[in-house]
N, C-alpha and C positions, 0 to 999 in steps of 0.2 A: 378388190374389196366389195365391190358391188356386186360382183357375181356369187361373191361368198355367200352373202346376204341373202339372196338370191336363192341360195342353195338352201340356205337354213329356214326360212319362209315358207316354201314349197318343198320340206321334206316329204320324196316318198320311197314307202320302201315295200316287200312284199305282206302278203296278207298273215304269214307263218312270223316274221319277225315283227308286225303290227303286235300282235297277240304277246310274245316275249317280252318287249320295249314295254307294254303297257303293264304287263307282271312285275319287271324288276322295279316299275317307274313307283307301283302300289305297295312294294313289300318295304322300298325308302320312302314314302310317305308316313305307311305305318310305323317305321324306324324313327321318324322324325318327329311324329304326334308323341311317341314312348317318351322319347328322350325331352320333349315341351310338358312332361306330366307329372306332378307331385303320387307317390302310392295311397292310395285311398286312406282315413273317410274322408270323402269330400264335401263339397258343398255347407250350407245352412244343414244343421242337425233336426232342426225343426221343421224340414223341408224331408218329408217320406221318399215322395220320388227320387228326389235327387240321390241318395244312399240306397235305394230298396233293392236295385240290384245287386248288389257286392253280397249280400247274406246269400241267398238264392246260387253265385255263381260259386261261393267261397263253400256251400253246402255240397252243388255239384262234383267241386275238386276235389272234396271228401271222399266222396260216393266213387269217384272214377279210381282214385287211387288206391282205395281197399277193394276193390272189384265188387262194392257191394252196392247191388239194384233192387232192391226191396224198395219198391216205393212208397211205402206206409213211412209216415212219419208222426210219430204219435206226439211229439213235444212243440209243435207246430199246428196251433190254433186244435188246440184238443183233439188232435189225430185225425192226417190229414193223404192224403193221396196225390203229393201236389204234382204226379205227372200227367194229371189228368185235369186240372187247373188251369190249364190255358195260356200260364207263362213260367212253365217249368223246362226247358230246354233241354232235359238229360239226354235227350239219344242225339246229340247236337254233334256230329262226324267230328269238329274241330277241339269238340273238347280233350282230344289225347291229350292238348297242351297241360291241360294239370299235372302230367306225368311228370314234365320238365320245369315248369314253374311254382312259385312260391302260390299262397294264396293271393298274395294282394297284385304280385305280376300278372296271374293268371284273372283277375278280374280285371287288370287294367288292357289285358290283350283281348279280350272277350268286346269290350267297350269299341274299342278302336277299331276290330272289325269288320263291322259293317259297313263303318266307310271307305276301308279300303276294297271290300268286295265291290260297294257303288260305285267307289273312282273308277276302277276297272272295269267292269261293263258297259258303264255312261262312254267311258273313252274309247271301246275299242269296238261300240257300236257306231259312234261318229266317224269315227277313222274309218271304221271298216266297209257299215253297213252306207252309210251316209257319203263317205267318200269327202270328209273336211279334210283342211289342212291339222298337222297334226299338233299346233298348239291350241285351234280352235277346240280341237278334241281334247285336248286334256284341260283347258279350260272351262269345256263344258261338266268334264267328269268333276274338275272340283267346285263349281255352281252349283251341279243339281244336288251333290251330297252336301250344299251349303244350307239345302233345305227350307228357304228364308218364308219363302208361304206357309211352310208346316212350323216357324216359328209359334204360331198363334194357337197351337195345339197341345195336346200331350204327348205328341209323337215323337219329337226330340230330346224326352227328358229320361226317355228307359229305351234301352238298346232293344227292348222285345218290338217296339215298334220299328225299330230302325235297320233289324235283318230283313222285315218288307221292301223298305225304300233301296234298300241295299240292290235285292234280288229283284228289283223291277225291273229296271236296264237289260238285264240278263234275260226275262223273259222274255221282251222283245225282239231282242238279240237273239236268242233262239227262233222263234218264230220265223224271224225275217229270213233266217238263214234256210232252215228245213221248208221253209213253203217254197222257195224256188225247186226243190225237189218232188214235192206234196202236198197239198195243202192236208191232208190229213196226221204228216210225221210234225207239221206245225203244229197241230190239234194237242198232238200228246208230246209235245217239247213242251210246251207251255201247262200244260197238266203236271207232267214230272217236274218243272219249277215249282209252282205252287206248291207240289208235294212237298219239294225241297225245304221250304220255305217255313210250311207245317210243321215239319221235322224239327227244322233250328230255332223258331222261336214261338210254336204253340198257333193256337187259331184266330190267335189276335185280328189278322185282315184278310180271314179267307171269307168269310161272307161277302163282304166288299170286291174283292176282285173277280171272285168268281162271277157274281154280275158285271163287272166291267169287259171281264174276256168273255160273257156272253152276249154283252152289247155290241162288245167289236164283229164279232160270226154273224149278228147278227146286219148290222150292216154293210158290212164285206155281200154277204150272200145276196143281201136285198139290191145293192147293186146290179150285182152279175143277174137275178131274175129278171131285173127291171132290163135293161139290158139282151135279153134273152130274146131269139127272133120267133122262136115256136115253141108251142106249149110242152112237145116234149124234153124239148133245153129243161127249160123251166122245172117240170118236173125235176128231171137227172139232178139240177142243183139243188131243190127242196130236198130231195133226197141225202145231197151231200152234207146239208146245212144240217139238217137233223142227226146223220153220224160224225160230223166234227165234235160237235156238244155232245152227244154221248161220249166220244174219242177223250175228251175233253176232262168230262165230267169224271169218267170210271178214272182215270189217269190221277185227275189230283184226291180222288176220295181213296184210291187203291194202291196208289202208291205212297200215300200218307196216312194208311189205316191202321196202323201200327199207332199212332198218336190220335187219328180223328175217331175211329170209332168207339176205344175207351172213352173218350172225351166228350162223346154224343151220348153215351150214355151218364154218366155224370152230372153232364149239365144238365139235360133232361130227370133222370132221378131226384139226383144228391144235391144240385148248386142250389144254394139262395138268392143269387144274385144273377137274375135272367139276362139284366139288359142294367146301361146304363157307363158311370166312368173307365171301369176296369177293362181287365183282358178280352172276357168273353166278348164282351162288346154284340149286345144283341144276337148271340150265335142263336138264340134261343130259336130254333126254326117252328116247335110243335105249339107256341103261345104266341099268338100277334102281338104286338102293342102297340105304344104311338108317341112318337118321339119326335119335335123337329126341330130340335135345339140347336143340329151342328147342319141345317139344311145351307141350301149355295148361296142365298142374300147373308147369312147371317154368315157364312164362312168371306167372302167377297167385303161387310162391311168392318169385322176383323183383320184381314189379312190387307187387305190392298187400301180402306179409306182410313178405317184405327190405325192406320201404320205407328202406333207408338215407340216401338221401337227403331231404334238408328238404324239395323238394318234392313228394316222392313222399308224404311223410306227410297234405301236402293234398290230394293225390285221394285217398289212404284215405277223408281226410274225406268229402270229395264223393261217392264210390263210395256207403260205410255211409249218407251223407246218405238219398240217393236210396233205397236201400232201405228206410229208417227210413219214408219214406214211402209206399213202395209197400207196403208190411205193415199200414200205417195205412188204404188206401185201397184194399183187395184190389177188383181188377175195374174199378176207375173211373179210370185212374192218367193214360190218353191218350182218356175220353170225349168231351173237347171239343177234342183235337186235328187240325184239320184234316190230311188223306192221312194219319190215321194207323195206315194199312195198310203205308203203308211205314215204319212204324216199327215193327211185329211184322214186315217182312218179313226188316230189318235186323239186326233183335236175332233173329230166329232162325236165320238166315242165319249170322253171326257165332259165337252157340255152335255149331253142329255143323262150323263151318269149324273150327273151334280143337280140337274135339272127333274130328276125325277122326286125328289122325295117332296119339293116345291110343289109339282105339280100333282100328286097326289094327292098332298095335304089341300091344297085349292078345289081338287075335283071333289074331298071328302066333303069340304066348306058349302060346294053349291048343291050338292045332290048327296045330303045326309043316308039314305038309305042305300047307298053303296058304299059310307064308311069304312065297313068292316072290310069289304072288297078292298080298298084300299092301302088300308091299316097297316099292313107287312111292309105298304113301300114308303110308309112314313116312318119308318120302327129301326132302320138302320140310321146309325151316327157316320154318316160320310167321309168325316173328315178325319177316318181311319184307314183311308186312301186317298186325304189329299195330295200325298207327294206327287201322284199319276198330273194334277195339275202341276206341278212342279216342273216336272218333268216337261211339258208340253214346253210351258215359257222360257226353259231353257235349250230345249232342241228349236226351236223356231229363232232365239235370237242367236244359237250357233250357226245356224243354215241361214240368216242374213248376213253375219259377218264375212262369213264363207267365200260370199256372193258378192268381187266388186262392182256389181254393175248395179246394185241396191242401195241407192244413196239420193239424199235429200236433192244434192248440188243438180245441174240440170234437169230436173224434171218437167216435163212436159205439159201445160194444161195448168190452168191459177188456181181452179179447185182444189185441183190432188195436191200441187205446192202448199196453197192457205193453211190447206186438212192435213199436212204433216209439219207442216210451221208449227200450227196450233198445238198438236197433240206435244211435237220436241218441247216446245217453252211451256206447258202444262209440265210437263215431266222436270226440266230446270226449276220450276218453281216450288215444285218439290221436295227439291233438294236445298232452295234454300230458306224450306222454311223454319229447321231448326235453329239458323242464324236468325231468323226475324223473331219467333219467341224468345229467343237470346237477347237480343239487342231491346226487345219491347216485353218485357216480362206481362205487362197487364194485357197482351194481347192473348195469353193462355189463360189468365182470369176471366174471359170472357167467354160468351156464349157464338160469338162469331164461326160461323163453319170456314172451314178446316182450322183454325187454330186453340181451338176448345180439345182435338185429340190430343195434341202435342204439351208437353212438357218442357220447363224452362231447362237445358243442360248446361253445357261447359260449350263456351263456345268454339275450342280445339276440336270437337264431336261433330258441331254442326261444320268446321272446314273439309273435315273427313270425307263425312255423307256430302258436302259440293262436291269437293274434289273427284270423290268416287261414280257419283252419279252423273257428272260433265263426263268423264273419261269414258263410261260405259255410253254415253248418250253418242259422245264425237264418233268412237268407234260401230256403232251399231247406224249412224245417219249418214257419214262421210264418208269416204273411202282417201286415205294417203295416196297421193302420187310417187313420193319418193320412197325409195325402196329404204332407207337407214332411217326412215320417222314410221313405215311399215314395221320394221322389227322390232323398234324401241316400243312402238303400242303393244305388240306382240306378245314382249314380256312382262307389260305392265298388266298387261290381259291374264296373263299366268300368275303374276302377283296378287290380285283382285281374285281368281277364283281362289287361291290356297285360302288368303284371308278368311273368305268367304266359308270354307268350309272347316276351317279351324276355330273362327266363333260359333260354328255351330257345334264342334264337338266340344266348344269350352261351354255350350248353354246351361244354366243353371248348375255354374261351379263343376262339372266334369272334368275331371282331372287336374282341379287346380283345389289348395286346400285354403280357401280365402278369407272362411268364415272357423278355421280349426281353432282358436282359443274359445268358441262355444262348448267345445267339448268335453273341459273341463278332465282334462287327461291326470292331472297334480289331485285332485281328490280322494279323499281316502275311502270313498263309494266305487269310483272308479276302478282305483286300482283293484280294489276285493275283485270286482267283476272282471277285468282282464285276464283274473289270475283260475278264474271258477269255472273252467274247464271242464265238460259234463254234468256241469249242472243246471237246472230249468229255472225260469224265474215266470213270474207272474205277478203285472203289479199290483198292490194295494189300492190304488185308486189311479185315475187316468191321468191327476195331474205328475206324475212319472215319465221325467224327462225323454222325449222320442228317440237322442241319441243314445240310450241305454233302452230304451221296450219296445222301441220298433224298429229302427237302423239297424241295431246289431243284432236280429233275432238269434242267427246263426254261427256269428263269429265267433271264431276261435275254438268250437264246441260247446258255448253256450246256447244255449234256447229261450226263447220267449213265445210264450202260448199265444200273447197279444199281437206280433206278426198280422200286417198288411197282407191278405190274401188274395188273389185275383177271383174268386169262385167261392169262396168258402161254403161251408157245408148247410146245408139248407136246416138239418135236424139242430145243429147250433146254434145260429142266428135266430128261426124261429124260439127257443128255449128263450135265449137271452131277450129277445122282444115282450114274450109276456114274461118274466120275470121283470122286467122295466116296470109292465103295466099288471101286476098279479095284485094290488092292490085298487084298481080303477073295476066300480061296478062292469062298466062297456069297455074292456078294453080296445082299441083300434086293430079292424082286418089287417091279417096277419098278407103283408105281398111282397115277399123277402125282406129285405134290409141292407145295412151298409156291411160293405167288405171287412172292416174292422173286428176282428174279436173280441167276445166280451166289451164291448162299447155299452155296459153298464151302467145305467145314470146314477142306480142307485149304490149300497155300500155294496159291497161283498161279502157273501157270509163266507164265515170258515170252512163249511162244508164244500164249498166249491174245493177245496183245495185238498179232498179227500178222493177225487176222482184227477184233476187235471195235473201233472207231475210238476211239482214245485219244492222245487229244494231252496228256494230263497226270496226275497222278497225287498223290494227301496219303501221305505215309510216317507214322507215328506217330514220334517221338522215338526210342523206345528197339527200335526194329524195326530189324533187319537187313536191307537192299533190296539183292534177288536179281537183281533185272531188269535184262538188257540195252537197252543205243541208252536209257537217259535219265542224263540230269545235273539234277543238285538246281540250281534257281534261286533259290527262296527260304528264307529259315530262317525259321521260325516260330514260334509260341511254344511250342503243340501240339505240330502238324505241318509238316515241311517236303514242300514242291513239289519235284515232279522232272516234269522235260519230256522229249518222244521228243526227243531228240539229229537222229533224221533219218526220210526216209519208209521206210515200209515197204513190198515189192513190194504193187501193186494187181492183178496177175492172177500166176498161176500156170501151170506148165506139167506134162505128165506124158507118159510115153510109153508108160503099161500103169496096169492097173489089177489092183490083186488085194483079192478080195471077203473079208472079217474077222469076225469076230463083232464086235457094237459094245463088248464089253470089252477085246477085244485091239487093237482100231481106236484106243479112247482112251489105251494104251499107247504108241501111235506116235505120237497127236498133238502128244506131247511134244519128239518131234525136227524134227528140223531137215527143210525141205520138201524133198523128193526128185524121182526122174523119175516116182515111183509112187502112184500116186493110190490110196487106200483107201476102198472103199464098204461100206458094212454088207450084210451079207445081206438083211437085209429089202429093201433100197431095190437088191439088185445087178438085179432085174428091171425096173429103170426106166433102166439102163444099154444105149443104142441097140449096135445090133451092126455093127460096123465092121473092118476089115480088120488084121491086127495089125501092129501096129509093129516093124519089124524091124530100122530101124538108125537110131542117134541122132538128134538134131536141135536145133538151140537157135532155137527161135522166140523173135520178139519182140513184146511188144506195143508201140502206140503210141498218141497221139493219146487218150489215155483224158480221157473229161468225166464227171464225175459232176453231172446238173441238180437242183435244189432241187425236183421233184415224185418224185428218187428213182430216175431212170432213168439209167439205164449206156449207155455206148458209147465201142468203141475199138475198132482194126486190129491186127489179127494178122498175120503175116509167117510164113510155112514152109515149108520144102521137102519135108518127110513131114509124113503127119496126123499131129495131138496135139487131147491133153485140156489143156482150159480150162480152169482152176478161179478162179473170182473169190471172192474171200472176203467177200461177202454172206450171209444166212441165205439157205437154201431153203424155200421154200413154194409152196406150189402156184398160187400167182396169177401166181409168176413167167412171162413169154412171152420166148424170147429170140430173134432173126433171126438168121439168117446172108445176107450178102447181099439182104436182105428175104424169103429164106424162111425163115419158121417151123419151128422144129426144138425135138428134146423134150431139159429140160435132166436132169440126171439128180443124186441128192444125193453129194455129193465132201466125203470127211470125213466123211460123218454131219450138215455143218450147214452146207456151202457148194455154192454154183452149179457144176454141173461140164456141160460140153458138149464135144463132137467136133468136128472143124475138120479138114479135109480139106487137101491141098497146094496155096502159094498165098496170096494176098491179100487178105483178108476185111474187110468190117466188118461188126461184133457190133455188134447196140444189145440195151439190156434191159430192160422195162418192165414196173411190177407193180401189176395190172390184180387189181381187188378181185373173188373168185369170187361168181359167182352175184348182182353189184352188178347188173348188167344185167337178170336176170329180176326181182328184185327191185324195180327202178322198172317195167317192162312192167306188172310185177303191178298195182304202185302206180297206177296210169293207168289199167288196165283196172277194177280195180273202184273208181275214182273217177267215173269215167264213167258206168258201171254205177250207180252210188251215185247220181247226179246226175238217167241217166235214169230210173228207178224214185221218187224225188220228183218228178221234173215229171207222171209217169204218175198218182200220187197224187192231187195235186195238181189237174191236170187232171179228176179222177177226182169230186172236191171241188167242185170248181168247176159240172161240170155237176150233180151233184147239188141243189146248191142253186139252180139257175136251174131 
C-alpha cells in the first residue's frame, strides 16, 4: 500500500505523454465547467459586462456560418467596423466551433476556453519546464486560472481579457523551451505568442506585455553584460540584446498585423476613446496621457489589504504563506529548482513592471519639467497584466511545495524561525478574520484597521476561508512525514485549486443564471422582441432596460445602435457630446467620451431616426413619445413597442452646400432635410470642387440594394449635378464608384456619405473596405515567410554541425 502511494505521489512519466495527460486532463475540465453551466443570459442584466460578451460571440457565429466577413456593421452603434475595435475576435482559429454548435453552446464554449488553454500551459510548464510533482502541476494550473488577484479587476469579467492570462503560461513555456536552443528562436516564440494572442482576443494587453517581455530582454541581457569579462563580450551581447527586441518586436507586430495594423490605424484615426476603461486600454501610442489610477500601491492595496472578498482572503493566505517561508529559508528558497533563473527572471521582471508607472508618476511629482518625459509611463493602466503577478505567486508557492526540505519545522537560527512564525500567524489571522466580524459585527462598523475592509457574512463562509487558508498554510510551511497524510494533502491540493478556478469562472454570474427572473422573459415587451428577428431597435430614452438595449444587442438578429463598444467611433461620440451641449454658450472641450452610444442626456429628436436604422422602439410607460411615422403595437407591462409606421428616404439630395461650425451644423440637424447640405469646417476640405448649382432639380434615386457584407448601390437620375448624401456613417474605409470610377466621398452632416453626381444617369455602388487590412495581411505573409526561412536556415545550420 505504501508503495502504491508512493508511486502515485511521485508520478513520472515522459515529456511526450506529459503534454497528452495534461490535454485530455483540460478537454475533461472543460467537459466539466459545460456540464456545471446554465446556457446564457447570465448574470445581473443590469450588469453590461457580465452579458456583453454572448452578443459579440453569438454575432461572430453568424458571420462564420454564412461565410460572411464584411466587417461593416452598420446596425451597431451607427455603423461600425468592430474588427478593428479592439474586442472583436473574428479571425479567432477556434471559432469553427460555430459550424457545430448552437448559439448559446458556442458562447458558452468560447467562455470556458481560456481556462482550459491556462490549465494546460500553467500545467505542463510545471511539470515539464519546472520539473514538479504532477499534482503540484495541476494544482498549480487550476490556481493560476483561479486568477484571485485579478479578482479586483476587470479582467475576469470578459473572456477578451481572459485569452491573455490564458496564453501567458504558454509564452513562457515557449521561451523556456526554444532558448535552450537560442536565445533568439525565444525572441520570436514569444513574439508569435502575443501575435497569437492579438489574433484571438484583439489588443486588449498587448501594450502591457510587450513592455513586460521587453523588461525581461532587458534584464536577462544586463545580467550577461554585467557578467561579461571584456568589452568585446560585451559588445556581442549589446548587440544580441538589440536583435532579440527587434526579433521580438517585428514577430508580434508582423505576425499579428492582420488585426494590429488595421487596428493602429483606427484608433489612431476614428476611435473616441484613446485611453481609459475599455478594450483599447491606453493602446493610444501617438497621444501621451496620464493615468495612475491602476498603478502597484493602489493595485497591492486592492488586491492583497481590501481583500473583501472571501477569496481574496485566501491568497492573502498563500501570498503571507510563501513569505513566511522565504524568511525562514533566506537564500535557499528556489536551490533545487530546475530553470530557476527564470523564476528570478520573472519575479524581477514583474516588480519593476508594476513599479514603473509609481515611479514615474513621483519622478514627474519632483522634477515637473520632465513631466511630459514621463507621461507615457504613467498613461498605461497596469493592471491589464496583472495575472503576470498572479502568475508569480503561484509558480513560487508550487516550487515551495515541491520542495520537502522547505519547511518551517527545524529551521535553523531564532530570527529566520521568529520571521516565518510571524509572517504563518499573520497569514492564519487572516483567515480568521471573517469569523471575528462574524462573531463581532460592530467590529466592521468601525474604523479599526483591517476590520473596516471586511464585511459581516454567514459564518459557514468565514469556516471555508479558515479551513482553506490553514490547509494552504500546513501545506505550503510543513512538510508530511507519512506518505498516506502526503497523498490525502495531495488531493485536497487538487480540490482547492479546481475550487479555485471554478469561482472564478463562476465571477460575476458566468454561467450560472442566478439573477434570470430580472429578465422578465413572461412580458409582452419581451416576447415582441424575441421574436423581431432583423430588426434594429434604438431606444427612446436611456432609462430602457439594459437587458433589452445593451445585453442583447445582437441576439437572435436583432440590433441595437446603443451596443457597449470598446472604441467607438470618434466622429459619433464627438456629434453626441455637443448635441448634449449645443445649447450651452461654452460648451466643454471636446477629448472623447464614453464608450456608450448615444449616451444622450438630453430627448432625442426624431430626426436621429432618419439616419440610424430603426425599425422599433421600448417607450417607458409614463414617458411622453415625441416621435414621428411610429405607432405603438404592443402594450406592455413595463414598456410599450412602437413601430416606424413607414420607410424613411434611403438617399438624399442637395443642391449647395454651406460649410458650419459643427455646433451650429447640429442646430440644423434638427430640421427637416433641405436642398442644403451642411459640412463642418473641418471635413469642408474633403468637399470635391464642382461647378455650382444654379437651377433646381429633383433627382431620383432608384434601384437601391443594401447586401448583407454592407455595400450600397442604386441609380440616380438628373438633369443638373447634385450632392448625394446616404445616411450611412462616414469613415474613411468607405470607396464609392460612379459609373466604376472612383470618386472621393466627402462627410454630409458631420456623420453621413456625401458625394457629387454630375448630369444624367449613374450607378453608385458603395463598399467598405477595412484601411490598411491589406498591408496588414502583406505584412502578415511576409514575415511568416521570413519566420519559416530563417528556421530552416537554423536548422540546416544544426544539422550540418552535427554531421
Amino acid at each position: 500500500m505504501k508503495s502504491f502511494l508512493k508511486s502515485i505521489t511521485q508520478f513520472q512519466i515522459t515529456t511526450c505523454h506529459k503534454y497528452f495527460f495534461a490535454l485530455f486532463l483540460s478537454i475533461i475540465i472543460g467537459l466539466n465547467l459545460y456540464s456545471r453551466s446554465d446556457m446564457p443570459p447570465y448574470g445581473n442584466p443590469i450588469n453590461e459586462i457580465s452579458d456583453l460578451y454572448w452578443p459579440t460571440m453569438v454575432d461572430i457565429a453568424h458571420a462564420w456560418r454564412t461565410f460572411d466577413f464584411g466587417f461593416w456593421r452598420r446596425e451597431v452603434a451607427g455603423g461600425l467596423n468592430l474588427f478593428v475595435t479592439g474586442q472583436y475576435p473574428l479571425l479567432n482559429p477556434t471559432n469553427f466551433m460555430a459550424w457545430f454548435l448552437s448559439d448559446d453552446a458556442f458562447f458558452l464554449e468560447k467562455m470556458i476556453e481560456p481556462y482550459v488553454i491556462g490549465f494546460f500551459f500553467m500545467t505542463v510548464l510545471l511539470w515539464d519546464v519546472f520539473r514538479t510533482r504532477w499534482y503540484v502541476a495541476v494544482f498549480g494550473g487550476f490556481a493560476y486560472m483561479g486568477l484571485l488577484l485579478c479578482k479586483m479587476t476587470p479582467m475576469i469579467e470578459s473572456s477578451y481579457f481572459l485569452y491573455g492570462c490564458g496564453l501567458f503560461p504558454g509564452m513562457v513555456l515557449v521561451v523556456s523551451k526554444l532558448a535552450q536552443r537560442h536565445v533568439y528562436l525565444a525572441a520570436l516564440g514569444a513574439g508569435c505568442m502575443l501575435a497569437l494572442q492579438v489574433i484571438m482576443e484583439g489588443v486588449t494587453q498587448l501594450p502591457q506585455l510587450v513592455i513586460w517581455w521587453n523588461l525581461l530582454a532587458f534584464l536577462y541581457f544586463s545580467g550577461q553584460i554585467f557578467q561579461a569579462s571584456t568589452g568585446e563580450q560585451r559588445w556581442e551581447l549589446a548587440k544580441q540584446w538589440v536583435t532579440v527586441v527587434g526579433i521580438f518586436v517585428v514577430a508580434v507586430l508582423g505576425m499579428g498585423a492582420v488585426q494590429m495594423v488595421p487596428s493602429m490605424h483606427y484608433f489612431h484615426y476614428e476611435s473616441g476613446r484613446q485611453a481609459g476603461y475599455y478594450a483599447i486600454n491606453n493602446f493610444d501610442l501617438f497621444k501621451p496621457g496620464h493615468n495612475n489610477a491602476h498603478c502597484m500601491t493602489r493595485i497591492l492595496m486592492q488586491g492583497l489589504v481590501e481583500a473583501g472578498h472571501p477569496r481574496m482572503k485566501v491568497l492573502l493566505g498563500l501570498f503571507l504563506g510563501c513569505v513566511a517561508v522565504a524568511f525562514a529559508h533566506w537564500g535557499r528558497i528556489f536551490d533545487q529548482v530546475k530553470q530557476r533563473r527564470y523564476v528570478y527572471l520573472i519575479w524581477a521582471t514583474t516588480i519593476i513592471f508594476f513599479l514603473i508607472p509609481n515611479t514615474a508618476l513621483l519622478l514627474s511629482q519632483l522634477f515637473p519639467v520632465f513631466e511630459k518625459l514621463f507621461t507615457p509611463l504613467t498613461y498605461f493602466s497596469f493592471h491589464y497584466a496583472l495575472h503576470t503577478l498572479d502568475f508569480c505567486i503561484i509558480l513560487t508557492a508550487c516550487l515551495i511545495i515541491n520542495n520537502d526540505t522547505l519547511s518551517l519545522r527545524g529551521v535553523s537560527g531564532w530570527t529566520r524561525r521568529l520571521s516565518g512564525w510571524f509572517f504563518l500567524l499573520l497569514a492564519l489571522g487572516v483567515g480568521l478574520l471573517p469569523l471575528l466580524v462574524h462573531w463581532f459585527p460592530q467590529l466592521a462598523a468601525s474604523s479599526v484597521w483591517p476590520f473596516k475592509f471586511f464585511d459581516p457574512g454567514k459564518e459557514s463562509v468565514g469556516v471555508k476561508i479558515l479551513i482553506r487558508t490553514a490547509i494552504i498554510l500546513f501545506i505550503l510551511s510543513f512538510r508530511p512525514r507519512h506518505i498516506i497524510v502526503h497523498a490525502i494533502l495531495a488531493f485536497i491540493l487538487l480540490g482547492i485549486g479546481f475550487m479555485a478556478m471554478y469561482e472564478c469562472f463562476k465571477w460575476y454570474d458566468k454561467g450560472c443564471r442566478t439573477s434570470i427572473e430580472q429578465y422578465q422573459f413572461d412580458t409582452p415587451e419581451h416576447q415582441y422582441y424575441m421574436k423581431a428577428r432583423g430588426k434594429y431597435i434604438i431606444p427612446y430614452r436611456q432609462f430602457v432596460p439594459q437587458w433589452i438595449a445593451n445585453n442583447y444587442n445582437l441576439l437572435y438578429g436583432v440590433h441595437g445602435t446603443s451596443g457597449l463598444v470598446a472604441a467607438a467611433p470618434r466622429r459619433i461620440i464627438k456629434f453626441v457630446h455637443y448635441y448634449n451641449h449645443r445649447h450651452d454658450i461654452d460648451p466643454p472641450a471636446f477629448k472623447g467620451g464614453a464608450s456608450r452610444f448615444l449616451g444622450i442626456e438630453t430627448e432625442i429628436p426624431s430626426s436621429f431616426t432618419t439616419y440610424f436604422p430603426v425599425d422599433f422602439t421600448l417607450v417607458i410607460k409614463t414617458t411622453n413619445f415625441l416621435w414621428k411615422g411610429f405607432n405603438r403595437v404592443v402594450v406592455g407591462k413595463e414598456f410599450d413597442v412602437y413601430e416606424r409606421s413607414g420607410a424613411t428616404p434611403q438617399v438624399y439630395f442637395g443642391d449647395n452646400i454651406q460649410t458650419l461650425d459643427l455646433r451650429d451644423l447640429i442646430l440644423k440637424f434638427d430640421e427637416d432635410r433641405t436642398s442644403t447640405v451642411y459640412v463642418d469646417k473641418e471635413d469642408a476640405k474633403a468637399i470635391p470642387a464642382v461647378t455650382a448649382i444654379t437651377e433646381p432639380d429633383q433627382p431620383v434615386a432608384s434601384e437601391f440594394l443594401r447586401k448583407p457584407d454592407g455595400s450600397i448601390s442604386f441609380q440616380v437620375h438628373t438633369q443638373k449635378g447634385t450632392f448625394v448624401v446616404v445616411p450611412e456613417r462616414y469613415a474613411s474605409g468607405w470607396n464609392v464608384r460612379v459609373d466604376g470610377q472612383k470618386v472621393r466621398p466627402f462627410p454630409a452632416y458631420y456623420l453621413f456619405i456625401g458625394v457629387y453626381v454630375p448630369p444624367g444617369t449613374h450607378q453608385i455602388v458603395m463598399q467598405y473596405a477595412t484601411p490598411w487590412l491589406l498591408l496588414g495581411a502583406i505584412i502578415n505573409v511576409a514575415v511568416l515567410a521570413g519566420s519559416v526561412l530563417l528556421l530552416r536556415k537554423y536548422f540546416a545550420a544544426r544539422k550540418n554541425l552535427a554531421m
